[in-house]
Residue, then its C-alpha position, 0 to 999 in steps of 0.5 A: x500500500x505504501x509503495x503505491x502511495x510512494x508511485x502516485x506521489x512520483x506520478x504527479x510530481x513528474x506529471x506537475x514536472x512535465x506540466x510546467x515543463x510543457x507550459x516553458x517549452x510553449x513560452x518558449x516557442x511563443x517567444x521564438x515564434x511570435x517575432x519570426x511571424x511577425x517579420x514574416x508578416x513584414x516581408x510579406x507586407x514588404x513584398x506587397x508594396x514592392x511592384x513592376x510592369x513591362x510592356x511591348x507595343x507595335x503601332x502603326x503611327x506614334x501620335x502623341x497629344x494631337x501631333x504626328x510623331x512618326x510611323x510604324x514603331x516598336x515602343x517598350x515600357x519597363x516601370x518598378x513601383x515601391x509603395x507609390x514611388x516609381x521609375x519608369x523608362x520607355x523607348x521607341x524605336x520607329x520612322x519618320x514616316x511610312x517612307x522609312x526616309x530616316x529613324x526617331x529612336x527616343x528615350x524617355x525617363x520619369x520618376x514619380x509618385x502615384x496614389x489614390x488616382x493622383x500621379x506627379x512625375x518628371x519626365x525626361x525625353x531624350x530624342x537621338x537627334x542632332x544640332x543645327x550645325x550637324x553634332x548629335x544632341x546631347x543627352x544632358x542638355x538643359x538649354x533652352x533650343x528651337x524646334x530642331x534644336x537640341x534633343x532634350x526635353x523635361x516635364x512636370x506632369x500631375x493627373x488626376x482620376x476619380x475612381x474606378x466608378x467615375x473614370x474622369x480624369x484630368x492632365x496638366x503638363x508644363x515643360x520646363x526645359x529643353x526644345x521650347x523656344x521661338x523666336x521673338x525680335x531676334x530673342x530665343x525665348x522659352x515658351x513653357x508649354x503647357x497642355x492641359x487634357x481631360x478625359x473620360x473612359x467607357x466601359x462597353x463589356x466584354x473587356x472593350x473599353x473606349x477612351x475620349x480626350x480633349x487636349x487644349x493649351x492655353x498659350x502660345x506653345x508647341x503643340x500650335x508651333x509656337x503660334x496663337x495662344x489658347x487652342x484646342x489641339x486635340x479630340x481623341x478616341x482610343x477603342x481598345x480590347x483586352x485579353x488577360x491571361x495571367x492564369x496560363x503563366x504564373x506570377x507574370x499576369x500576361x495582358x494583350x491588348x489590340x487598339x485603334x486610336x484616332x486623333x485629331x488637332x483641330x487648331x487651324x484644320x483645314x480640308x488641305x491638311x487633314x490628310x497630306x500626302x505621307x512624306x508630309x504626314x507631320x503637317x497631317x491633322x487627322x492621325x490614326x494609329x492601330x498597335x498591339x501591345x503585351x504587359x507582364x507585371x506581378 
């Protein structure tokens, strides 16, 4: 009988033993843990804020703001996101024309930040281009220059879109330094272009979508060829469809999208320079560019 008391006693004390070791291996553990999944927790969050995007697009004209840019294009997009902050990098590479007369590769380069439908950014053109005296451009070049002079141009941009609900959106552009200057009784002087825009997207179903815009300056600047003050240099429809198909490739999210995209610089339009012969296509004031486009991004 004792000896079976003596075994109960040793069973609950190993057993209370045991408890409190248990109860220190589960602090313990909780200790290690805890900090583990919250830096877990972190990185993921981390990770989230952390984005990017790539893109190529084939067009049949670069129309850009209502002017005649070039002809057939290949244009790539790279942007890297961090918690809104952003870099983006975009390069064309195409003629002049359908002529195929001569090239107009350009480098384009914005940092910005983008959040709650509101978007500021700076961006810097780079066009391989030469001066009047046959040098080729230089890529830091800050100068004021004529219209083909210099191959560098600079912009602040802020837009704005309400939401998703109402795409109504508006853009100001006001450029700051590079090709902007006219003469003035024997002065080069800087023009500081501005252009504002304001735009509205339809949704039609079926991943249609058709884009309208309406693009005016308000004083004398390029996109009138430095001439007159306040003008309406664009009405714009962009008809666009798209196909996701991220499901098929993982982590990448694939996006096509096929586009028609019709603009027209009403500023001075006459039935002479709507359509010009192609070799003339930059006087032209009726533009049509139709492209394809695939985007990756995570």
């Amino acid at each position: 009988m004792l000896a079976r008391l003596r075994i109960c006693i040793f069973c609950c004390i190993f057993a209370a033993d045991m408890k409190r070791k248990s109860i220190l291996l589960i602090w313990v553990l909780a200790v290690i843990l805890v900090p583990m999944s919250a830096k877990a927790q972190a990185t993921a969050e981390k990770e989230s804020k952390f984005s990017w995007s790539a893109s190529a697009t084939m067009t049949s004209n670069y129309i850009w703001r209502g002017l005649y840019c070039g002809g057939p294009s290949l244009q790539l997009d790279a942007t890297v996101d961090y918690a809104g902050f952003y870099a983006n990098m975009w390069w064309n590479v195409g003629a002049t024309d359908w002529t195929f007369s001569a090239f107009n590769p350009e480098v384009d380069l914005q940092i910005g930040f983008s959040r709650w439908g509101l978007n500021i950014n700076y961006l810097y053109c780079y066009y391989f281009d030469t001066y009047p005296d046959g040098t080729p451009s230089r890529f830091f070049d800050f100068k004021n220059h004529p219209r083909g002079g210099g191959g560098t141009t600079g912009e602040w941009r802020v837009s704005y879109r309400v939401s998703d609900k109402i795409p109504l959106s508006c853009l100001v552009a006001l450029r700051t330094f590079g090709r902007d200057g006219y003469w003035e009784n024997g002065a080069l002087k800087r023009a500081y272009s501005t252009y504002i825009e304001l735009g509205y997207d339809f949704a039609l179903g079926q991943d249609w979508q058709l884009d309208a815009r309406v693009g005016v300056t308000p004083a004398k600047s390029l996109y009138t060829g430095f001439e007159g003050d306040f003008a309406v240099t664009l009405v714009g429809l962009k008809l666009h469809k798209t196909w996701a198909i991220g499901s098929k490739v993982e982590g990448l999210k694939p996006v096509v999208k096929a586009f028609a995209h019709v603009m027209l610089q009403p500023w001075q339009v006459t039935k002479d320079n709507l359509i010009r012969p192609i070799a003339e296509a930059g006087d032209q004031k009726l533009n049509l560019a139709l492209g394809c486009s695939v985007a990756f991004g995570n």
